[in-house]
PDB file with SEQRES, HELIX, SHEET and CRYST1 records, atoms N, CA, C and O in Angstrom:
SEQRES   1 A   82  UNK UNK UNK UNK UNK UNK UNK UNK UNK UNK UNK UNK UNK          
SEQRES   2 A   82  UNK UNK UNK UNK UNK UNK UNK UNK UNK UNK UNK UNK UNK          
SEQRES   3 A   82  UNK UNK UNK UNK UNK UNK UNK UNK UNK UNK UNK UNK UNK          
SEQRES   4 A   82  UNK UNK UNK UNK UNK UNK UNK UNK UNK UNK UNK UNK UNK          
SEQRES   5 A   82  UNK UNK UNK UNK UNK UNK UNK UNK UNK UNK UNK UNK UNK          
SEQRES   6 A   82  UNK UNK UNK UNK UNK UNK UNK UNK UNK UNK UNK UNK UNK          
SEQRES   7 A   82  UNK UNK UNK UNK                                              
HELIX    1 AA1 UNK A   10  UNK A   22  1                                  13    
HELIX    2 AA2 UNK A   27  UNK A   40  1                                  14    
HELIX    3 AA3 UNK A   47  UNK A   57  1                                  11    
HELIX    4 AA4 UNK A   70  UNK A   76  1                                   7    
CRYST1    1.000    1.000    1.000  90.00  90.00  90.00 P 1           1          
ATOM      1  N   UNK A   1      15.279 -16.128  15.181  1.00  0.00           N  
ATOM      2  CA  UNK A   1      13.953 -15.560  15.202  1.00  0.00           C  
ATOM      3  C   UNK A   1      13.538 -15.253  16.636  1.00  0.00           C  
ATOM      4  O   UNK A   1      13.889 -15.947  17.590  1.00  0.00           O  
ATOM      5  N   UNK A   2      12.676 -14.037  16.740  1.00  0.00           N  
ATOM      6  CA  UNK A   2      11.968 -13.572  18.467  1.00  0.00           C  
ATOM      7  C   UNK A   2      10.757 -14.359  18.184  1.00  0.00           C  
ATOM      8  O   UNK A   2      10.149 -14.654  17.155  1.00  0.00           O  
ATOM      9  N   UNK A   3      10.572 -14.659  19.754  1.00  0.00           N  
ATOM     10  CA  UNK A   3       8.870 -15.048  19.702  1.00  0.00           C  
ATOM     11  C   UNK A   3       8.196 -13.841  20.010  1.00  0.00           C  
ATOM     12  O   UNK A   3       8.569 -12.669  20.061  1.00  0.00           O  
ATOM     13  N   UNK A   4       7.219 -14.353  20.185  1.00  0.00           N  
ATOM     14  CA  UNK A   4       5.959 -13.671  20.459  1.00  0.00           C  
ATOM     15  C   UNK A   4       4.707 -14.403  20.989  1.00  0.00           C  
ATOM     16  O   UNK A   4       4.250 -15.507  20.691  1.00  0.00           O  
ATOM     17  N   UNK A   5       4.201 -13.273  22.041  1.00  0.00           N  
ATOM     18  CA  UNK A   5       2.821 -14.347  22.543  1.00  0.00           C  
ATOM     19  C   UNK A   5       1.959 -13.345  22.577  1.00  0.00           C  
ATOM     20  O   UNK A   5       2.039 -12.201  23.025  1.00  0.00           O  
ATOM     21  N   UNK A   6       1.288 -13.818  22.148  1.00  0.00           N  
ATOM     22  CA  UNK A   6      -0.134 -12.581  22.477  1.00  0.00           C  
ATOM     23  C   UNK A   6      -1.886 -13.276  22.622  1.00  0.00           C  
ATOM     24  O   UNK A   6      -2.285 -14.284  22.040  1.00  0.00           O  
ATOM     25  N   UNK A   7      -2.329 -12.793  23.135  1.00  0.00           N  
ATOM     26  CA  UNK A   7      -3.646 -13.076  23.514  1.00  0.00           C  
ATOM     27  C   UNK A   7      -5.155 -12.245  22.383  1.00  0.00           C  
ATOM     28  O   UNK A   7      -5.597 -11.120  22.154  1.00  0.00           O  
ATOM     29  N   UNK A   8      -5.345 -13.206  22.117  1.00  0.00           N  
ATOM     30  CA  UNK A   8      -7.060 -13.040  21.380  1.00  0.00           C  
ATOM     31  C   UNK A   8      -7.970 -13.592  21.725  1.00  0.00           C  
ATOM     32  O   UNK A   8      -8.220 -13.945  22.878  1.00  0.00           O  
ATOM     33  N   UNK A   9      -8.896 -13.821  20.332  1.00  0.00           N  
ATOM     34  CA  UNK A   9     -10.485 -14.079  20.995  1.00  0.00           C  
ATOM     35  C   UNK A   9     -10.142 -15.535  20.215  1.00  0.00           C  
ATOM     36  O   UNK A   9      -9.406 -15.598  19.231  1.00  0.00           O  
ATOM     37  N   UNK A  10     -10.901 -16.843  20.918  1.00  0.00           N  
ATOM     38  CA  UNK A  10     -10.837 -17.770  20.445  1.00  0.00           C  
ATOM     39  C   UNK A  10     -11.534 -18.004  19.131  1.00  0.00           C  
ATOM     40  O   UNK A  10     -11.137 -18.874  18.355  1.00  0.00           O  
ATOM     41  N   UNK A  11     -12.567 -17.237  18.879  1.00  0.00           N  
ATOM     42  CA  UNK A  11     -13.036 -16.813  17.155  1.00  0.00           C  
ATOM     43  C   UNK A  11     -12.313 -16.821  16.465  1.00  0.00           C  
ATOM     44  O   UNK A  11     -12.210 -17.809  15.738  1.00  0.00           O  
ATOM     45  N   UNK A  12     -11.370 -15.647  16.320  1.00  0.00           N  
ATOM     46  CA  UNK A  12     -10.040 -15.318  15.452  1.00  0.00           C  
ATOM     47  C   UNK A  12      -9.355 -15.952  15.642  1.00  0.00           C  
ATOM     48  O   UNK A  12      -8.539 -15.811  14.731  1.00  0.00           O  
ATOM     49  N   UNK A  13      -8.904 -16.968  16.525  1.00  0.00           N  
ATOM     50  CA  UNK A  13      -8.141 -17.791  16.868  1.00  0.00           C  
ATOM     51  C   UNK A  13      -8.560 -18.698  15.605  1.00  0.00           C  
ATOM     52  O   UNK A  13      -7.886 -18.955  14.608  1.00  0.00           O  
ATOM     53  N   UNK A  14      -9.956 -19.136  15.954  1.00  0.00           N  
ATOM     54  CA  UNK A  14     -10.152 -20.706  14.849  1.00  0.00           C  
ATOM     55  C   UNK A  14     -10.114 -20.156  13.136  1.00  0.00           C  
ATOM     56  O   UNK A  14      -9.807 -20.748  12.101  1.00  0.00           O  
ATOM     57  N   UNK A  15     -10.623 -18.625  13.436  1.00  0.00           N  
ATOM     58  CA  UNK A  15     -10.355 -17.618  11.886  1.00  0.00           C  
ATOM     59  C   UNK A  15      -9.444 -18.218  11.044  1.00  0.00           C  
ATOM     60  O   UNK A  15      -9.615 -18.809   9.978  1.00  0.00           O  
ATOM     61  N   UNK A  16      -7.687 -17.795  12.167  1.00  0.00           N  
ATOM     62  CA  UNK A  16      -6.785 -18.312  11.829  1.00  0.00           C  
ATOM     63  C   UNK A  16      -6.195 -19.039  11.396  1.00  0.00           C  
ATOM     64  O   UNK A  16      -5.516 -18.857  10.385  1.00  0.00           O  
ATOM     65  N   UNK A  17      -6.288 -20.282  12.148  1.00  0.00           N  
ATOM     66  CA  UNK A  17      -6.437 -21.743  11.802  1.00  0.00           C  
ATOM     67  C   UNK A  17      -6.783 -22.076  10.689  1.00  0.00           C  
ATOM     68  O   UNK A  17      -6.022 -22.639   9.903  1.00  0.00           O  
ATOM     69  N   UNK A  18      -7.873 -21.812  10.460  1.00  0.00           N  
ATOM     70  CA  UNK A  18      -8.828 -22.153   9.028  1.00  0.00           C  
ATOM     71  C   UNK A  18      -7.556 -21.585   7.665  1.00  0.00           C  
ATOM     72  O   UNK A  18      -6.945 -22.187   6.782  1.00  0.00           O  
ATOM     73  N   UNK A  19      -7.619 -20.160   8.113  1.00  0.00           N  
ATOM     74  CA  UNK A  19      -6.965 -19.626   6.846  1.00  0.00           C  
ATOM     75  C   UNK A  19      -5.815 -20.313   6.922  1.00  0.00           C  
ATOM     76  O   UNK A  19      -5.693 -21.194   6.071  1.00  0.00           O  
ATOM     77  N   UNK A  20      -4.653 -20.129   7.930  1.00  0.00           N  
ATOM     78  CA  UNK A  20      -3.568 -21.011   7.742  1.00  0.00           C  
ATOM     79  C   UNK A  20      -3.603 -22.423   7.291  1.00  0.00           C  
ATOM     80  O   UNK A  20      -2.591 -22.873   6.754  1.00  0.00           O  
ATOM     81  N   UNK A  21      -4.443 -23.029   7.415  1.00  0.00           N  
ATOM     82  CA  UNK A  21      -4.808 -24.759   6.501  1.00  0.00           C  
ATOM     83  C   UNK A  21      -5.273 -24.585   5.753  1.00  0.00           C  
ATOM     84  O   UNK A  21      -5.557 -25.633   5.173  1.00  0.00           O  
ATOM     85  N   UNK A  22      -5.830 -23.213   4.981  1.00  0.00           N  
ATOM     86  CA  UNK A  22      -6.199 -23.242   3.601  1.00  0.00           C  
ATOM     87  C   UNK A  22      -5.054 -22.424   2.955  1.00  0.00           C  
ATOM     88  O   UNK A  22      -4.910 -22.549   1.739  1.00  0.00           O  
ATOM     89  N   UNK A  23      -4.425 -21.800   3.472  1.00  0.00           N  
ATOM     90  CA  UNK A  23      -2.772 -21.374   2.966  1.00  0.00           C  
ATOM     91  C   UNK A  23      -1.478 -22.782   3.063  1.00  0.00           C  
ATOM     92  O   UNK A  23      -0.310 -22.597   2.722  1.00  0.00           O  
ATOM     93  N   UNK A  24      -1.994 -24.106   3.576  1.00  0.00           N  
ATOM     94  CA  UNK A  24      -1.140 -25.038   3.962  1.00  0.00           C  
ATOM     95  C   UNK A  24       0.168 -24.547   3.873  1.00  0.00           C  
ATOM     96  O   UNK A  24       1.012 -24.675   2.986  1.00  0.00           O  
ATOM     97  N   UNK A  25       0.198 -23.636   5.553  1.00  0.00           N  
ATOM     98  CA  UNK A  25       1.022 -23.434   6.218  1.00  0.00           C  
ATOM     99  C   UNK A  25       0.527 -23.057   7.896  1.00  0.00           C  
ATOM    100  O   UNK A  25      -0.649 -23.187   8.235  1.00  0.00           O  
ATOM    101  N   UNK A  26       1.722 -22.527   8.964  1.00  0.00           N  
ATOM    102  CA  UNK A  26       0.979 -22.618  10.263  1.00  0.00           C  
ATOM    103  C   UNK A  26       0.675 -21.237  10.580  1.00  0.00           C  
ATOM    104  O   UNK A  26       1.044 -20.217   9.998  1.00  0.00           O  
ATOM    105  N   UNK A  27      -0.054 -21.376  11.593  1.00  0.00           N  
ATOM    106  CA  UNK A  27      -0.352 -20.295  12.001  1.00  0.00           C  
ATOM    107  C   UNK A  27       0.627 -19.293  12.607  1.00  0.00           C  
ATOM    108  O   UNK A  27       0.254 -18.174  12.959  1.00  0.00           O  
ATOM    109  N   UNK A  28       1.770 -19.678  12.712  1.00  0.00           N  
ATOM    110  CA  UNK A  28       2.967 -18.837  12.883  1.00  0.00           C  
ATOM    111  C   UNK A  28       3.111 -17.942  12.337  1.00  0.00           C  
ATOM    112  O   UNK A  28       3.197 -16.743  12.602  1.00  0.00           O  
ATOM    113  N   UNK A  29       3.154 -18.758  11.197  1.00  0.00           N  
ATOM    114  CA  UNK A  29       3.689 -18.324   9.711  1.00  0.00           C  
ATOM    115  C   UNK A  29       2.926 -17.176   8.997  1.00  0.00           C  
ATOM    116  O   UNK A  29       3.345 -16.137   8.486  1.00  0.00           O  
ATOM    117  N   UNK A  30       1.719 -17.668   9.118  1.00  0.00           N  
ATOM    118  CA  UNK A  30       0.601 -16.894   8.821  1.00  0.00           C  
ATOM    119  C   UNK A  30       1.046 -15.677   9.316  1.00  0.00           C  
ATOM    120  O   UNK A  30       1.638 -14.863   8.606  1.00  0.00           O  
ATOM    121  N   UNK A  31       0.630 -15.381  11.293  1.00  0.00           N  
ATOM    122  CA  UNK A  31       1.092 -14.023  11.812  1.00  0.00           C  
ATOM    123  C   UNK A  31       2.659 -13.477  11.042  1.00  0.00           C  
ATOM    124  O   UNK A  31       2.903 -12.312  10.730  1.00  0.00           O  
ATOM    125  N   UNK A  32       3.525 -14.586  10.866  1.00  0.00           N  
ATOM    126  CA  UNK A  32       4.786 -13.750  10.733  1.00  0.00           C  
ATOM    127  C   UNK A  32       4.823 -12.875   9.135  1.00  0.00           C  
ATOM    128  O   UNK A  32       5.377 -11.809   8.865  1.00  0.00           O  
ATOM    129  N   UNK A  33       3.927 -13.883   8.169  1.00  0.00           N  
ATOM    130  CA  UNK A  33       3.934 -13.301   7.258  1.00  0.00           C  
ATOM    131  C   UNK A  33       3.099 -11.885   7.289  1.00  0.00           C  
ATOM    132  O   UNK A  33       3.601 -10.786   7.057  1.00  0.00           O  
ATOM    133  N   UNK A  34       2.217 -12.045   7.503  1.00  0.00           N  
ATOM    134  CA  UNK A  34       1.117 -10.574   8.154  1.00  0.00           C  
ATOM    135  C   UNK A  34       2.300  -9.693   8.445  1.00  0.00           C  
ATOM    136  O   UNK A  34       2.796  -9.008   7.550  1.00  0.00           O  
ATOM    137  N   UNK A  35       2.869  -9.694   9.944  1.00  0.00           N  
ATOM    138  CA  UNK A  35       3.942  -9.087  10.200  1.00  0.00           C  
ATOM    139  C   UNK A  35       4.820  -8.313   9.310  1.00  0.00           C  
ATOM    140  O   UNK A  35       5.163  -7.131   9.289  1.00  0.00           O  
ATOM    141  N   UNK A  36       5.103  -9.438   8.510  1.00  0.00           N  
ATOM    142  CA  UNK A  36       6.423  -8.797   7.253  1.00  0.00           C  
ATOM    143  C   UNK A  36       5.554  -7.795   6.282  1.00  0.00           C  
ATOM    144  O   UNK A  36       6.000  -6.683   5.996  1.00  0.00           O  
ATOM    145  N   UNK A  37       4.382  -8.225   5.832  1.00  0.00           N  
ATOM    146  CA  UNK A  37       3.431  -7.620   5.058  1.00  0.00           C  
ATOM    147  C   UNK A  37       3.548  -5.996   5.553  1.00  0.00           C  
ATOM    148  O   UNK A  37       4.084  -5.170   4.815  1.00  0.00           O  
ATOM    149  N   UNK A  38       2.944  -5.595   6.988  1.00  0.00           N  
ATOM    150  CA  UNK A  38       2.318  -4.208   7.665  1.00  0.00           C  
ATOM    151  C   UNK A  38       3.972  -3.476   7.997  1.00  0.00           C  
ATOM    152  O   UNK A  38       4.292  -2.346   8.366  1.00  0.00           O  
ATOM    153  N   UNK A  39       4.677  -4.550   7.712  1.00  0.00           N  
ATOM    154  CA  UNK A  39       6.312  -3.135   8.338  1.00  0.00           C  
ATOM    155  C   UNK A  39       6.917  -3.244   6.872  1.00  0.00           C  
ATOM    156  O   UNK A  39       7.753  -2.400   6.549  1.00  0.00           O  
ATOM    157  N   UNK A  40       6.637  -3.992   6.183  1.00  0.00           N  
ATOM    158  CA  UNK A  40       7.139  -3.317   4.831  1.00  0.00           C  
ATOM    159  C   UNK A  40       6.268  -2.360   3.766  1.00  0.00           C  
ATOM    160  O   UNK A  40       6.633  -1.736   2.770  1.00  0.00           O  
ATOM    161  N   UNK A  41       5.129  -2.493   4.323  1.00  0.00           N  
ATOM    162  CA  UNK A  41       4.148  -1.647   3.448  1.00  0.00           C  
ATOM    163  C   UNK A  41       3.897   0.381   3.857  1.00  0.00           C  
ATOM    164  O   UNK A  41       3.046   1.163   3.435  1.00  0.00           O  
ATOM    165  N   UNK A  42       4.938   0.569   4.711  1.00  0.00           N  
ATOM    166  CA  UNK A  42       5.289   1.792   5.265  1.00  0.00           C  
ATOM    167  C   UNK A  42       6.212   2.133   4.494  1.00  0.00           C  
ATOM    168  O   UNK A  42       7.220   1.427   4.516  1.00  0.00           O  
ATOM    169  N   UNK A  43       6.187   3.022   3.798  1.00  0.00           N  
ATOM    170  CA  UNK A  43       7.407   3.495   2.499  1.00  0.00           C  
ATOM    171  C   UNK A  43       7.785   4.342   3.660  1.00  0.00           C  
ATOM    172  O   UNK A  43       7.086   4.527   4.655  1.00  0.00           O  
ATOM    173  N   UNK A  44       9.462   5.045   3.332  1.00  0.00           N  
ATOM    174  CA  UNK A  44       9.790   5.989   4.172  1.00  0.00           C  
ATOM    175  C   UNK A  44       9.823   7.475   2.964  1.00  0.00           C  
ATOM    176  O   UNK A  44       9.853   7.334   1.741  1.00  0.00           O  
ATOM    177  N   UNK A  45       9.810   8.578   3.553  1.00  0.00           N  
ATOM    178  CA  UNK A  45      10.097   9.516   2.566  1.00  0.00           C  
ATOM    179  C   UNK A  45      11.247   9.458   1.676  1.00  0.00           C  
ATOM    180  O   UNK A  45      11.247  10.277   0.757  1.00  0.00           O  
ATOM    181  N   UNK A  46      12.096   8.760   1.755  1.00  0.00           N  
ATOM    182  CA  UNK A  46      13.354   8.694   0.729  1.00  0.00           C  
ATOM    183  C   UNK A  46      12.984   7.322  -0.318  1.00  0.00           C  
ATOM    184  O   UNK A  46      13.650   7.209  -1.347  1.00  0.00           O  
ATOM    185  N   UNK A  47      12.109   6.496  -0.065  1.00  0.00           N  
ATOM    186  CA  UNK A  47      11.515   5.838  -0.903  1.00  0.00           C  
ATOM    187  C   UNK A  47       9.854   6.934  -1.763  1.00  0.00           C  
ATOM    188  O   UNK A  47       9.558   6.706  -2.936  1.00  0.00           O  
ATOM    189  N   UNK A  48       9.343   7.603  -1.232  1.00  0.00           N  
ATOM    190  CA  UNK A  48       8.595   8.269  -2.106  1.00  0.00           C  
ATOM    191  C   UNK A  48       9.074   9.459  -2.898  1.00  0.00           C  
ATOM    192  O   UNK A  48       8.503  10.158  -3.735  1.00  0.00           O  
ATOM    193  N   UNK A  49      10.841   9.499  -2.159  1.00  0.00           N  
ATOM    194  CA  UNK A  49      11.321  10.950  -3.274  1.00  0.00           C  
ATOM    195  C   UNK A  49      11.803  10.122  -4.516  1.00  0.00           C  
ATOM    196  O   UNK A  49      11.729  10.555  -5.666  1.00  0.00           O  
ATOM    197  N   UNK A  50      12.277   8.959  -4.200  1.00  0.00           N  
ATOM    198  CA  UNK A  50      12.714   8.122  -4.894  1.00  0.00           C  
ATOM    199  C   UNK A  50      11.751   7.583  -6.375  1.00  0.00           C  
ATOM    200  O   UNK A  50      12.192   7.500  -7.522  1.00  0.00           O  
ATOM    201  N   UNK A  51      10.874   7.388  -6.084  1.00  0.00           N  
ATOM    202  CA  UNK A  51       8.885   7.088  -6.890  1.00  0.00           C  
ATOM    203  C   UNK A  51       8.790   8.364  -7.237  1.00  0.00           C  
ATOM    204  O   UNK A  51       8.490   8.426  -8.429  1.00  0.00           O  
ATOM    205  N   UNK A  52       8.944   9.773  -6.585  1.00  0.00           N  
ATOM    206  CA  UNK A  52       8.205  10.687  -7.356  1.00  0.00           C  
ATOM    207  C   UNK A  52       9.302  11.365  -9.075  1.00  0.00           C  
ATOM    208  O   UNK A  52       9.037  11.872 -10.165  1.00  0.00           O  
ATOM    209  N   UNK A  53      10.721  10.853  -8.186  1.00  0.00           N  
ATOM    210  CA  UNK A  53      11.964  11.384  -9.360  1.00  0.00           C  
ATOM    211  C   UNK A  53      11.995  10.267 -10.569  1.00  0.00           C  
ATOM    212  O   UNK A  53      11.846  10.620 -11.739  1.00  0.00           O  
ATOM    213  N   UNK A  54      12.190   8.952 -10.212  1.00  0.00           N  
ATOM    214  CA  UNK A  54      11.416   8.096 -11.475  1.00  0.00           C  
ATOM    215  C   UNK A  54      10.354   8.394 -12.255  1.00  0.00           C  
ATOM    216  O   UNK A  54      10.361   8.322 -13.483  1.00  0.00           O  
ATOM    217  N   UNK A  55       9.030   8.876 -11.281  1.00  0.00           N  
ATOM    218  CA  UNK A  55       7.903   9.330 -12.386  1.00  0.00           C  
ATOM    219  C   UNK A  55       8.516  10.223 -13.327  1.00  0.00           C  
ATOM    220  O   UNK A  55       8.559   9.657 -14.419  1.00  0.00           O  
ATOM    221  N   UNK A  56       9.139  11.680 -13.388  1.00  0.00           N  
ATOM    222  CA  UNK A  56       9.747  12.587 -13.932  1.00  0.00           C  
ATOM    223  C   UNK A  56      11.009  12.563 -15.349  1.00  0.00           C  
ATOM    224  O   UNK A  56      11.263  13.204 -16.369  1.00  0.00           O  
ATOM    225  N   UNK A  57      11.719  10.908 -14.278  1.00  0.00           N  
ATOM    226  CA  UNK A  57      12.260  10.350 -15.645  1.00  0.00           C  
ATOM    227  C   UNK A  57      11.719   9.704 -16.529  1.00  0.00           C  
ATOM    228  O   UNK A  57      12.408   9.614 -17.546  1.00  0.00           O  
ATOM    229  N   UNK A  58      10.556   9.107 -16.569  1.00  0.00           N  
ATOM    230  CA  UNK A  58       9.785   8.720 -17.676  1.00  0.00           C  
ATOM    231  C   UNK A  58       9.740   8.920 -18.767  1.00  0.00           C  
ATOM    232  O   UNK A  58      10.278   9.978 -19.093  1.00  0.00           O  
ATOM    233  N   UNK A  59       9.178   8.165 -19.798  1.00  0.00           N  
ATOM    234  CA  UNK A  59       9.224   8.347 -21.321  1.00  0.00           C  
ATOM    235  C   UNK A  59       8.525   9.701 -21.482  1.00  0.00           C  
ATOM    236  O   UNK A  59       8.503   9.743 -22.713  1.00  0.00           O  
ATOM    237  N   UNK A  60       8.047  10.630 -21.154  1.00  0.00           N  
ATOM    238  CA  UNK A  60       7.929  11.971 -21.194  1.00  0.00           C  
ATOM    239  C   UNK A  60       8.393  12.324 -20.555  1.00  0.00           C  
ATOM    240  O   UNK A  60       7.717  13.297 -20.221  1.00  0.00           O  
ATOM    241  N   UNK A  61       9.488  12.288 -19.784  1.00  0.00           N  
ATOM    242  CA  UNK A  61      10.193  13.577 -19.382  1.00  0.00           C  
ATOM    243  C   UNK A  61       9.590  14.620 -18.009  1.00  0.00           C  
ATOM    244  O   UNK A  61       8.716  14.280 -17.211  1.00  0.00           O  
ATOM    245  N   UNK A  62      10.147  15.613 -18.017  1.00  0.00           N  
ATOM    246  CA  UNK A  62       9.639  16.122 -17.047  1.00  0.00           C  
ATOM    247  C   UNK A  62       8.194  16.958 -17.458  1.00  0.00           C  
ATOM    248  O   UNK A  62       8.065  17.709 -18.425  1.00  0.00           O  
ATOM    249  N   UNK A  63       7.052  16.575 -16.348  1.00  0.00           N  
ATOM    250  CA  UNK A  63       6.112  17.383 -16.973  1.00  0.00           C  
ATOM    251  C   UNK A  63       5.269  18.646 -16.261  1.00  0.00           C  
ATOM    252  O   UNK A  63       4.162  19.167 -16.391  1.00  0.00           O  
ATOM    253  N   UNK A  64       6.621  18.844 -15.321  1.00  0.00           N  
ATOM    254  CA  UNK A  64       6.441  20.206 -14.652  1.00  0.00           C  
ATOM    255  C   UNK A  64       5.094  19.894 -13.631  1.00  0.00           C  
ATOM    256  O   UNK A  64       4.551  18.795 -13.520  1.00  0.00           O  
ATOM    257  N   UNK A  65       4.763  20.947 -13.032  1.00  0.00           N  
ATOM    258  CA  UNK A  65       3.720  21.070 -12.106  1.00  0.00           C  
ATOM    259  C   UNK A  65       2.520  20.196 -12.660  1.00  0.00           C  
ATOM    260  O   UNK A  65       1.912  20.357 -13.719  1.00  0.00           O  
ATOM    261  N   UNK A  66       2.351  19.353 -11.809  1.00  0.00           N  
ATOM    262  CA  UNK A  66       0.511  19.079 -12.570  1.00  0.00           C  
ATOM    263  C   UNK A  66      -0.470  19.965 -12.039  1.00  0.00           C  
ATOM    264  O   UNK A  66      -0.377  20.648 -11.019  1.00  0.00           O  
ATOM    265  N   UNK A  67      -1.644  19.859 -13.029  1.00  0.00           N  
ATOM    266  CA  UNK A  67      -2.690  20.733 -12.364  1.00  0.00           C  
ATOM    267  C   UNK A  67      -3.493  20.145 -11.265  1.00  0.00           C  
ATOM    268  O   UNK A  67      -3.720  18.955 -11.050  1.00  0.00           O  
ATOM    269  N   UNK A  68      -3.921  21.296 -10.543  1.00  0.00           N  
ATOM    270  CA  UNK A  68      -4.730  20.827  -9.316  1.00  0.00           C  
ATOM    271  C   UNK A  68      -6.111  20.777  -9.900  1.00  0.00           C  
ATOM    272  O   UNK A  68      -6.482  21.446 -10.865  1.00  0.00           O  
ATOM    273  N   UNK A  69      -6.825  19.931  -9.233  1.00  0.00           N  
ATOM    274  CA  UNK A  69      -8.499  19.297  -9.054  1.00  0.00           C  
ATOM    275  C   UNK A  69      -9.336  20.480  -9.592  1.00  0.00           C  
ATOM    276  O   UNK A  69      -9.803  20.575 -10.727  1.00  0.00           O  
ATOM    277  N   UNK A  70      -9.406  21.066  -8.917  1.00  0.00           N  
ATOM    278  CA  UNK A  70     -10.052  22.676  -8.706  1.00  0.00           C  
ATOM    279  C   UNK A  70      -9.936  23.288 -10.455  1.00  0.00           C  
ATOM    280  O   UNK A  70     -10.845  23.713 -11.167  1.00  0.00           O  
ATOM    281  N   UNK A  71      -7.911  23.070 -10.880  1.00  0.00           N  
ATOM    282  CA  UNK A  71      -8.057  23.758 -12.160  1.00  0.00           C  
ATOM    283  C   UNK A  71      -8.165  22.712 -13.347  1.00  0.00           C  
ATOM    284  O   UNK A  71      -7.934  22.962 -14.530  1.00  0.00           O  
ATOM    285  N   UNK A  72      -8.494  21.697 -12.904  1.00  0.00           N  
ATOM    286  CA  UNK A  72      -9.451  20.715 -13.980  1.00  0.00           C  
ATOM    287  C   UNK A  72     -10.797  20.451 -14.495  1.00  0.00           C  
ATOM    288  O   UNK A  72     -11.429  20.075 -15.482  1.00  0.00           O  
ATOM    289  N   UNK A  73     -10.940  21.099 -12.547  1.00  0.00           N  
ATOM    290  CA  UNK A  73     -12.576  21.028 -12.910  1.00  0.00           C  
ATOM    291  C   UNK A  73     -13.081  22.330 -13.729  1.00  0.00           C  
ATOM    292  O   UNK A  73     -13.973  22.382 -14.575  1.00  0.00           O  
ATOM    293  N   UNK A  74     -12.040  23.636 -13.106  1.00  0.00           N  
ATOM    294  CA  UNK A  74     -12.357  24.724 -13.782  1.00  0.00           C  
ATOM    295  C   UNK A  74     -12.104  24.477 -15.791  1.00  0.00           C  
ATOM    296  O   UNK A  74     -12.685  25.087 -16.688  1.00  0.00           O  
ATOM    297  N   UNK A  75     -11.172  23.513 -15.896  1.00  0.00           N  
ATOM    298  CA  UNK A  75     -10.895  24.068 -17.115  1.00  0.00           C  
ATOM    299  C   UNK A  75     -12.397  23.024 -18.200  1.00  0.00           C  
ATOM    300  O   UNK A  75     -12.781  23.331 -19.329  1.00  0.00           O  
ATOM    301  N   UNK A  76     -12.908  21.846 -17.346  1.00  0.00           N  
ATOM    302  CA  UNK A  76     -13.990  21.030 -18.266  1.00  0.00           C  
ATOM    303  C   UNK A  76     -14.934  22.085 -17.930  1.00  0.00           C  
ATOM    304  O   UNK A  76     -15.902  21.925 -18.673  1.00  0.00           O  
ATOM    305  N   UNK A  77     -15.089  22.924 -17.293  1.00  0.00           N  
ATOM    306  CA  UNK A  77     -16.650  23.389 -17.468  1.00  0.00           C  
ATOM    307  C   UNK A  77     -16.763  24.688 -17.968  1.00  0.00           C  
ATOM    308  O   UNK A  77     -17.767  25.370 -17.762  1.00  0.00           O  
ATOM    309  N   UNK A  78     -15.910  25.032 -18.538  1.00  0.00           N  
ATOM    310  CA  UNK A  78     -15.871  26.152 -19.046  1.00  0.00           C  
ATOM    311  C   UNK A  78     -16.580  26.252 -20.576  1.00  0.00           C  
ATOM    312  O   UNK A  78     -16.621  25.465 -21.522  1.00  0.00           O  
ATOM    313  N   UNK A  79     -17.013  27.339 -20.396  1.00  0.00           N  
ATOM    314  CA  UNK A  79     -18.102  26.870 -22.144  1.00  0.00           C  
ATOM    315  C   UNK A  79     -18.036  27.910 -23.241  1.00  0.00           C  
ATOM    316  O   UNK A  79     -18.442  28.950 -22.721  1.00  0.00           O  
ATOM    317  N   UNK A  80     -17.787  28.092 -24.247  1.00  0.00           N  
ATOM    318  CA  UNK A  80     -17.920  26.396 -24.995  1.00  0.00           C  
ATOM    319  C   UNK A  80     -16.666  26.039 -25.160  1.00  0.00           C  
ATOM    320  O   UNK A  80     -15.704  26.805 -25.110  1.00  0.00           O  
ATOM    321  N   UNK A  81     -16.635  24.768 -25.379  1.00  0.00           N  
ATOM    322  CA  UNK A  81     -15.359  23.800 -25.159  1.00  0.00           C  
ATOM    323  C   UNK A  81     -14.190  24.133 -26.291  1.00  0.00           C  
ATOM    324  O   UNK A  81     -14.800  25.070 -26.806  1.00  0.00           O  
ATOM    325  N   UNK A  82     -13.466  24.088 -26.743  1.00  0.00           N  
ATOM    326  CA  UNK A  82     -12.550  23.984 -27.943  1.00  0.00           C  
ATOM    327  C   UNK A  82     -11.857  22.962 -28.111  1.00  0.00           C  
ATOM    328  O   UNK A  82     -11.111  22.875 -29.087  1.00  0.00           O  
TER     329      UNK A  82                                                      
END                                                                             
């Protein structure tokens, strides 16, 4: 494992603390987990081509273009309804 040192406000400091003894674990841990949390929560584009080609295989199938906002809103307000 790398360390790390970094400097804050002694507020967030005791923030910390608190939450890490109400997570009974340390404040290391705490930052490292945070850490793991914010660099895995960055999908890369080959993970969202990946999510958008699953949606497509779905129990319906492919369902072609969806409609845009604009031609949803156009198509509820159109009158009278059928």
């Amino acid at each position: 494992m790398a360390s790390l040192t970094i400097a804050i406000d002694p507020e967030i400091l005791e923030a910390a603390k608190r939450e890490a003894e109400r997570r009974r674990i340390t404040v290391d841990q705490l930052v490292a987990d945070t850490l793991v949390g914010v660099s895995r929560s960055h999908s890369t584009d080959a993970d969202k081509e990946a999510l958008i080609r699953l949606m497509h295989e779905g129990p319906l199938g492919d369902l072609g273009k969806l409609p845009t906002r604009d031609e949803i809103y156009a198509e509820r307000t159109q009158w009278p309804r059928s």
